[in-house]
N, C-alpha and C positions, 0 to 999 in steps of 0.2 A: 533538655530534650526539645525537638522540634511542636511542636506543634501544629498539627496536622488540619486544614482546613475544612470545617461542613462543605457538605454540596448538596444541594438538590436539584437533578436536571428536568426533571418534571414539573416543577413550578417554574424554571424558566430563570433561575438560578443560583450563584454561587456566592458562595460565604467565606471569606480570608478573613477572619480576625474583625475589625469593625468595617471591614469594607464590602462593598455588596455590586455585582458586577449583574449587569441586567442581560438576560439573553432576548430580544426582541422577538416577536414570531410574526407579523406580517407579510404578506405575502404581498405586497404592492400596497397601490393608490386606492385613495380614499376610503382606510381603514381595513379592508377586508383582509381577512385569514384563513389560512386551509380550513381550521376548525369552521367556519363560517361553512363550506362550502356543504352540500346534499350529494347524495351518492347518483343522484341523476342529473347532477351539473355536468354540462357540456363546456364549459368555462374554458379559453386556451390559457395556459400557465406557460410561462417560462422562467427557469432556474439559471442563474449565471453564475459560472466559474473562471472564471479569467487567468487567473494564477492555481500556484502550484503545480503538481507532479502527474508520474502515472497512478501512482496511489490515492492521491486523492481521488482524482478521478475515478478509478473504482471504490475506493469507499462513499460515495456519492448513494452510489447503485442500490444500495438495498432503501434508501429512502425514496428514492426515484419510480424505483420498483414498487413500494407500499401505496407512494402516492397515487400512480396509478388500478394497483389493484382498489382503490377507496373508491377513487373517482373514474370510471372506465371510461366515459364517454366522455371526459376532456382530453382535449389534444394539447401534450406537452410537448414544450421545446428545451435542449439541454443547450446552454450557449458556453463554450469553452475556447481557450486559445485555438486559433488553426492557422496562427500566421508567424510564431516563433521559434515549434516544435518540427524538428527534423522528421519527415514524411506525413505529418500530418498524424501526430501520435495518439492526441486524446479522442480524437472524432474514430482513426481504426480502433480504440480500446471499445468504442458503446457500436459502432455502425450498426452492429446487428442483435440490438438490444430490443426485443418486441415490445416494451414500455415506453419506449422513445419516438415518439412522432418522427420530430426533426431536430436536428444538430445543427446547429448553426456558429460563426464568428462571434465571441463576445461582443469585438467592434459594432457590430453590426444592430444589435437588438435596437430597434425601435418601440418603447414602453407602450405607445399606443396601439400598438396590434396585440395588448395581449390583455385581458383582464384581471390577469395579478400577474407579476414580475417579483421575483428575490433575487439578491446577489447575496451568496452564502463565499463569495474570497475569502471575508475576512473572519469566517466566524469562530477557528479554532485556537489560534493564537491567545488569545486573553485568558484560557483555561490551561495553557499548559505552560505552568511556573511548580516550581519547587515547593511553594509553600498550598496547593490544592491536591488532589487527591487525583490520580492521570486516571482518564476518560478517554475509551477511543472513540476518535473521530465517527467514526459510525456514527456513533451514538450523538457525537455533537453536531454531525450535520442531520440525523434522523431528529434530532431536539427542536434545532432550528426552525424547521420545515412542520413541526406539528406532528410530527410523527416518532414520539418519541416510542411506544410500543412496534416494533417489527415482527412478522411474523418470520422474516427469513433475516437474517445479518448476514448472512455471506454474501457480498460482493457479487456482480452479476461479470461473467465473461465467458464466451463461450466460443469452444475450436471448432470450423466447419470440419468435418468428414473430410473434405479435398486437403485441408490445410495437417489434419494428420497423419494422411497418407502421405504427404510430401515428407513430412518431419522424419517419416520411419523410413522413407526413401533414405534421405540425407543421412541417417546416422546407421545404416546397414542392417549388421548382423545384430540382435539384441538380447541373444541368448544369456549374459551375465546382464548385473546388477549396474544399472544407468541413472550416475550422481551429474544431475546439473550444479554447477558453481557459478554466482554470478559473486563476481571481483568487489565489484566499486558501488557507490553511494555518492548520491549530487552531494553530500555534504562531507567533505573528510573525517569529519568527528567520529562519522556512525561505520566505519571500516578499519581493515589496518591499510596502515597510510604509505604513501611507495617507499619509506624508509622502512617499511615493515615487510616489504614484498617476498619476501624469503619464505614467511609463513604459509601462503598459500601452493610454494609445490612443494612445503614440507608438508603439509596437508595430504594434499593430493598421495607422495611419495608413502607415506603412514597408511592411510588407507589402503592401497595399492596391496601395502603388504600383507592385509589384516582381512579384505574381501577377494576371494581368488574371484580372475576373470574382470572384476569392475571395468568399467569405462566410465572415462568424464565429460560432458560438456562443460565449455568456460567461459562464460562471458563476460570478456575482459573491457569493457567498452571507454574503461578509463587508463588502458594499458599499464596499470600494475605490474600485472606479472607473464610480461611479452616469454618468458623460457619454458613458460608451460605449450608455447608452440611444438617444443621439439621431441615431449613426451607421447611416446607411442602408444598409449592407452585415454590419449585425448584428444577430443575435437576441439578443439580453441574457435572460438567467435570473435570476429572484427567488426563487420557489418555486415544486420541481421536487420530486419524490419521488426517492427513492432509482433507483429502477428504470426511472425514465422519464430519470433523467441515465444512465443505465449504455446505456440503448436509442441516445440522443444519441452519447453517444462510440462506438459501435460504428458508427453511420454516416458517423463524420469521417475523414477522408483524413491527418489529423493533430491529435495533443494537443500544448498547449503548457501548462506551470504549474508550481507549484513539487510539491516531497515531498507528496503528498499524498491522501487518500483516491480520490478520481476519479484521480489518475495510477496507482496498482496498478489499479484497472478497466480503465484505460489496457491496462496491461500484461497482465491476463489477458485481455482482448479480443486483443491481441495489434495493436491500433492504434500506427502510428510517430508517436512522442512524443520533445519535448524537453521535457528538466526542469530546472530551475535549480535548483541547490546551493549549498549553504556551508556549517554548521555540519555536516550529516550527508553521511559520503563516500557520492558516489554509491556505490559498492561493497559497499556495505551494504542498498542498497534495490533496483538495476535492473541487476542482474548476473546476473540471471536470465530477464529481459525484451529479447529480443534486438531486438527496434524499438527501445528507447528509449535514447538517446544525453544523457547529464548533461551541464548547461554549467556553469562555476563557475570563480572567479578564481582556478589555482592556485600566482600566483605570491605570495600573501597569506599568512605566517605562519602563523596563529593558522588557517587552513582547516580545518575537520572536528574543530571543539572540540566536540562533541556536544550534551552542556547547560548547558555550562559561562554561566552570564551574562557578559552579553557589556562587554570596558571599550572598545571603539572605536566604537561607535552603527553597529552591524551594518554593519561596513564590505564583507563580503562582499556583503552585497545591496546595501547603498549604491550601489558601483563599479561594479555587475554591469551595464552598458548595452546597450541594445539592439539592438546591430548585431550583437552578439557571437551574441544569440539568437536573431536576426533571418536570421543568415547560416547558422545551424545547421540551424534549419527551412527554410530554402533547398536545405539541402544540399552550403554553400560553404563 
């Protein structure tokens, strides 16, 4: 039997066996730390994320969010990619985040204009191995940052008025039951893969039969399963702006999809979602998101190998069938 790894994220950290991995807490130059600062420090702070997703970037948000509620009269800055993201994705995820001073280009930060600086890129990778105990992110960027106590974990995003009225324009009549599906995953591990693409208007087609009236949204954005264009009880998504998908899932009565950027939208809309899992234990991503319910085969070995590449041709998603997920979003 495995043996399974201490952790403790409140001392800053983690235990494998005889190895001990430091989680640093500094918030910049010459020593100083959030813990350091007084609730009447005016201090500018800037946080850097450089990499990663739309996920991360909202699981940022509830420490962003605490940090500021500590410290009110500092002005923070969030520094994320805005130079390799199609429409400028991470900066529309926070634009209208009331904890957020300013957003800025990672490129761009200058250390000297701020009196504490962190770069939290790298901070989650070194905790999520097979052999520790999965942590979500939340929590390891809330750790990082000194703020391991939160009073809110949910993920900050919010739909203007304007932007859901447009959404209930775009999808009409809404009198039946409104399943957004979003297809794909930057990673093919965490989806079924386009050799798999059959499943998802088996999906679709099962449900169909099973909720009178349904309609689907689909956002297919990695074109999986281009033949759910021709079904008459679905809106198929091509291209969709960040904002005008986030407006979408706040009007669905349910998400369906894998790990994935729109499924934390998911979760910070606070929309009931099932998610499909394998390589990543749910535990680590929607244990904070009390709508959403993870489905995944857990009677499969090799479950929650993280990045390990894979020697069974993704047999988690392979097996993963659709009654399973079928009967989840049912509620059966």
């Amino acid at each position: 039997m495995r043996r399974r790894a201490k952790h403790n994220l409140k001392k800053g950290f983690l235990v494998a066996g005889k190895r001990r991995t430091v989680v640093k807490n500094p918030l910049g130059g010459r020593g100083s730390t959030l813990r350091a600062l007084k609730d009447s420090d005016k201090s500018s702070i800037c946080i850097i994320r450089s990499v990663g997703g739309i996920g991360d970037v909202l699981m940022i948000t509830p420490a962003l969010r605490e940090l500021k509620l500590r410290y009110p009269k500092s002005k923070l800055t969030f520094a994320v990619d805005r130079h390799t993201t199609s429409g400028d994705n991470y900066y529309e995820l926070v634009k209208n985040a009331p904890f957020i001073d300013h957003i800025i280009d990672a490129r761009n930060v200058v250390h000297a204009n701020y009196r504490h600086t962190t770069d939290i890129s790298a901070v989650c990778i070194p905790y999520e191995r097979v052999d520790l105990p999965p942590v979500n992110r939340i929590d390891l960027f809330a750790n990082y940052l000194g703020m391991a106590s939160l009073k809110d974990r949910r993920p900050f995003y919010r739909v203007e008025p304007s932007e859901k009225a447009q959404a209930l324009d775009f999808v009409g009549d809404k009198t039946g039951k409104l399943i957004f599906i979003s297809v794909g995953s930057m990673e093919g591990k965490r989806c079924w893969s386009q050799e798999l693409n059959d499943k998802w208007p088996e999906l679709v087609s099962s449900l169909s039969q099973r909720i009178p009236g349904v309609r689907f949204i689909v956002n297919d954005f990695t074109g999986k399963a281009p033949i759910l264009k021709t079904y008459k009880n679905v809106i198929y998504l091509e291209q969709t702006s960040i904002r005008e998908l986030a407006a979408l899932i706040s009007i669905s009565d349910h998400f369906v999809g894998p790990d994935s950027g729109p499924m934390h939208m998911a979760g910070a809309l606070g929309v009931p979602s099932t998610v499909i899992f394998g390589s990543i234990p749910p535990e680590a991503r929607i244990n904070h998101y009390p709508n959403h319910t993870g489905v995944r085969l857990n009677s499969l070995p090799c479950i929650g190998c993280w990045y390990k590449a894979c020697p069974y041709d993704v047999k988690c998603m392979r097996d993963l069938g659709i009654r399973l997920v079928a009967n989840q979003v049912l509620g059966k």
